[in-house]
N, C-alpha and C positions, 0 to 999 in steps of 0.2 A: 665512244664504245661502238664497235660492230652493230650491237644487236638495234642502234638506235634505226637505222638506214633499211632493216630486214624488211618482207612481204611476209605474209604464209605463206609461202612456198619455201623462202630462204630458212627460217624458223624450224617448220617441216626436216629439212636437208640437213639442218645445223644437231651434229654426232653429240652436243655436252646438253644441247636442248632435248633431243631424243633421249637421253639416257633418265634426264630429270623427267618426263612422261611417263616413260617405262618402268621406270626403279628409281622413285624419290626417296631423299631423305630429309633429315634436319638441315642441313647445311644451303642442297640445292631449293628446298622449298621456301630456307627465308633469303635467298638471293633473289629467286623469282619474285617473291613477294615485295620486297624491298624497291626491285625492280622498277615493278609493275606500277607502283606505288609514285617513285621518279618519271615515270613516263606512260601516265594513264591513256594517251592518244595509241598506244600500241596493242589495247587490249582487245580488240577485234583479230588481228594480227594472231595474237598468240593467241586467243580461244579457236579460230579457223585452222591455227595448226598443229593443236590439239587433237579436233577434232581428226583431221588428215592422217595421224599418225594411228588412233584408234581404228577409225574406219581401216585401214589397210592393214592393218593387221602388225607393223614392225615388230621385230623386235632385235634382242644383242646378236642377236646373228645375223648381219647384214647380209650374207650370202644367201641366204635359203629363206626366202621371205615366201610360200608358197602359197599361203591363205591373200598376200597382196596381192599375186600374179591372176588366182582366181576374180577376186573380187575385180580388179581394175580391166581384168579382159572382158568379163560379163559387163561393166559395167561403159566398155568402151563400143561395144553391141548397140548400144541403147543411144546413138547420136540423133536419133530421133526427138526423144526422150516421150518419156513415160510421164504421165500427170500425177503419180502417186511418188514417184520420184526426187526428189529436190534440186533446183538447179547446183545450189550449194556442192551437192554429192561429185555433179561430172565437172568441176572444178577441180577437186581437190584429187579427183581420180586422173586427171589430167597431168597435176601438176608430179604425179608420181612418178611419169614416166624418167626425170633425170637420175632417181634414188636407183632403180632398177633396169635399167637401159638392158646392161646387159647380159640380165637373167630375162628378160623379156624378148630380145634377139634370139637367145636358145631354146626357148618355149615357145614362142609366136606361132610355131605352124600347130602347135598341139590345141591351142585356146582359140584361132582363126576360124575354126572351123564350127565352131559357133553359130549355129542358124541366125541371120540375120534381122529373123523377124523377134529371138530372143530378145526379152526385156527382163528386167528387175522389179518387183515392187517392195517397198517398202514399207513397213508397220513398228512405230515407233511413240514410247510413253514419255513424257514430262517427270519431273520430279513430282513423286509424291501420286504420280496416275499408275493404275494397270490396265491393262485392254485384254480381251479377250479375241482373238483371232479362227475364225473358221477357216482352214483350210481346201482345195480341189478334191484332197480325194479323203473327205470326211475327217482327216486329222484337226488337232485341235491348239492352239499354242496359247497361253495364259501367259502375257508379259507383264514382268515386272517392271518396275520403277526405273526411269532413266536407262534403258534399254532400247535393243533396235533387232530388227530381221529383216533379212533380204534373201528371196524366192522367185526363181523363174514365175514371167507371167505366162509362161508356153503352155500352151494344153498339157498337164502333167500325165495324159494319160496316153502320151506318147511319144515321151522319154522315157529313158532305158533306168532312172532313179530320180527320186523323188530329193535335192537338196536344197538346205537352208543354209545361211549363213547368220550367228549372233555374234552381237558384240551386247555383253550385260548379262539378265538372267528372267528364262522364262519356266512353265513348268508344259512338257508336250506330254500329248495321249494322240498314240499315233494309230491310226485306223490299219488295219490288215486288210489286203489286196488281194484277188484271186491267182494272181502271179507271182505273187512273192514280191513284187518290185523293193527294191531296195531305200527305205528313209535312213538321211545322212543330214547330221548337224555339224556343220564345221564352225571352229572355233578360233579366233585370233591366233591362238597361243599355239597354234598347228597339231590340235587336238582332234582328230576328228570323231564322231558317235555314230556305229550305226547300229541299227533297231531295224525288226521288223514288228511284232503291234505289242507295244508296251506303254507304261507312264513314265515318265525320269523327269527330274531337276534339272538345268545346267546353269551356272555362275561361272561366266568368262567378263573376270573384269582386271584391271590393273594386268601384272606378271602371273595370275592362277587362274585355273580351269578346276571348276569342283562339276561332278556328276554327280548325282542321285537315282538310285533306281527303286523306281516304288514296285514293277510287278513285270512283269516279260522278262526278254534278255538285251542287254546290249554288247557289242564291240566297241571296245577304243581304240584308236591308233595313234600312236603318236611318231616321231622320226626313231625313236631307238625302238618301241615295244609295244606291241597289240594286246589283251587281254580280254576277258570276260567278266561282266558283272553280273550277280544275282541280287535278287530284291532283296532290303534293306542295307544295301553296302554302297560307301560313296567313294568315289575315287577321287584323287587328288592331283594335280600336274602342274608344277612349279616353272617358267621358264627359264631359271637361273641354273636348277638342276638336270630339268630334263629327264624328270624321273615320276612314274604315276604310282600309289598310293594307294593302298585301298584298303578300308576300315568297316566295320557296323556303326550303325547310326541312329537315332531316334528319326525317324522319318516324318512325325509330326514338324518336329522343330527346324525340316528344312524345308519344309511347304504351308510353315507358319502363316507366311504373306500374302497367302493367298485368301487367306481369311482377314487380314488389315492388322497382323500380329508381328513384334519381332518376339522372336526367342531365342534367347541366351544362354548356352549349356554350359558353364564353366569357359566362358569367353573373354580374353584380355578385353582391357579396355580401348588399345592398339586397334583390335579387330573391328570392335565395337564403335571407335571414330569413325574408321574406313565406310561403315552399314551408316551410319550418321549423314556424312560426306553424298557416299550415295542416291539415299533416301530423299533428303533435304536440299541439296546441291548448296553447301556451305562447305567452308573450310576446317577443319579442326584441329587444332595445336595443342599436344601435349605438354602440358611447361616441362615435368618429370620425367624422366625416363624409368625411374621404377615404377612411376603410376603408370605409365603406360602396361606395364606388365600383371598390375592388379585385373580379377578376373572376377568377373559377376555370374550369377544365374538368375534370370528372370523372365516374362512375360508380361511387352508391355506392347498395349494397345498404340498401331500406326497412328497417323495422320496429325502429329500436334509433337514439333519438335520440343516445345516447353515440359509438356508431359515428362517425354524421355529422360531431360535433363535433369528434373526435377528427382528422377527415381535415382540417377547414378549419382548427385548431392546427396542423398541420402543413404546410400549403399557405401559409397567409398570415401565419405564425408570431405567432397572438394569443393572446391569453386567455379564457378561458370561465370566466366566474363564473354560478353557479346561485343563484336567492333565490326558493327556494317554485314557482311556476309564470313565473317570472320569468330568460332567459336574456342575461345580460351579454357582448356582443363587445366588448375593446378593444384596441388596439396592445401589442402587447408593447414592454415598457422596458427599454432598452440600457444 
């Protein structure tokens, strides 16, 4: 088989691996698994190119990768490197130049121009950690679980905008400036947020971008449509559609985690893995596919995956089998 002979980089490059990262389903995730399973010596391999795929931001549109172009030019700035950095990072920012070659030919002179002495730093949580992040000009960023940011280490007080880049979910309170300078959150999913002094949510993970706005105003942008958000309404950006969303919300229940809470409003259980997955950094397999679609409401206290389980056994009266890092949902038998 091909994929036996792969690097991360080849993995990375490989269009039926990319797709199973971006938009998995039943099929491609018990192939990987199965996989992974025949050839345990490759799993460094594909978790580096996992990670490559994430950090840059891909997605089904190979042509328009804009959030990689940014990331991988900032990040090709920093041949110095930065100690807050990982060497990991300027590998894997390396290895992208063959994906984008020649979206990177047509930009180059736009991104070159990048002061030299610009650097990236890095602030990133484990499974199951938050940190709380101070920012240069007073802003404030509360990351959550299994999350990352990357921010100019340049005196921010003289550049012409203040950006961040996430991959995951943090919650900002962004400081207001006597200039107005402009805070911008760019997002994988080529979502971009901009604020000047407000609170907001964002969750950029998998294929979705959800925004929260607790109090100011924000701008979205995305490649077809800009918009406005007012406080308590959450936006929604799908990258299959291409289309943003915008709804009211219980704004407790989506800055639950910040207090050590998940909260569950009428939530598939589908959804409710993915937050599992997340959280915990295990696998979840629905046996059913109708249970996948049962939906719970609840309030259950972080940090004790046993806890959680213990509550949806009792809610949707299933089964929980455990296999290593691997957690089995399926119908209980009558």
């Amino acid at each position: 088989m091909k994929y036996l002979h792969y690097t991360s980089e080849d993995f990375a490059l490989d269009e039926q691996f990319q797709q199973w990262v971006l938009n998995p389903n039943a099929d491609t995730n018990q192939f990987w698994k199965e996989w992974l399973a025949t050839n345990p010596q490759k799993q460094k391999e594909v978790s580096d190119a996992i990670e490559l795929i994430k950090l840059v931001g891909l997605s089904e549109d190979h042509t328009a990768n804009t959030h990689y172009l940014e990331v991988w030019n900032e990040l090709k700035q920093n041949s110095e490197r930065n100690s807050r950095v990982s060497r990991p990072v300027w590998k894997y920012a390396a290895a992208c130049i063959g994906i984008g070659m020649l979206i990177v030919v047509g930009l180059w002179w736009k991104y070159s121009t990048l002061p030299e002495k610009d650097k990236l730093l890095t602030y990133k949580t484990g499974y199951g950690q938050t940190k709380s992040i101070q920012l240069p000009d007073g802003s404030r960023i509360t990351l959550n679980t299994n999350s990352k940011v990357y921010l100019s280490a340049q005196d921010w007080n003289k550049q012409s905008e203040r950006t961040v880049y996430i991959d995951g979910e943090a919650f900002f309170e962004v400081a207001h400036t006597p200039d107005h300078k402009r805070f911008i959150v760019n997002t994988p999913h080529k979502l971009n947020i901009e604020v000047l002094g407000t609170k907001f949510n964002v969750n950029a993970r998998r294929n979705q971008a959800e925004v929260y706005l607790q109090s100011g105003k924000v701008k979205l942008t995305s490649n077809t449509e800009n918009l406005l958000l007012v406080p308590g309404q959450m936006a929604e950006y799908n990258l299959n559609d291409r289309q943003i969303t915008v709804h009211s919300v219980d704004g407790k229940a989506c800055t639950a985690w910040q207090n050590h809470f998940f909260v569950f409003d009428d939530e598939p259980l589908s959804k409710i893995a993915e937050t599992i997955e997340d959280y915990f950094g295990v696998k979840v397999r629905i046996a059913d596919q109708s249970l996948a679609q049962q939906r719970i409401t609840a309030r259950i206290p972080q940090g004790n995956i046993e806890v959680l389980l213990d509550v949806l056994t009792a809610m949707l009266k299933i089964t929980v089998t455990r296999k290593n890092t691997e957690v089995i949902l399926q119908q209980k038998q009558v």
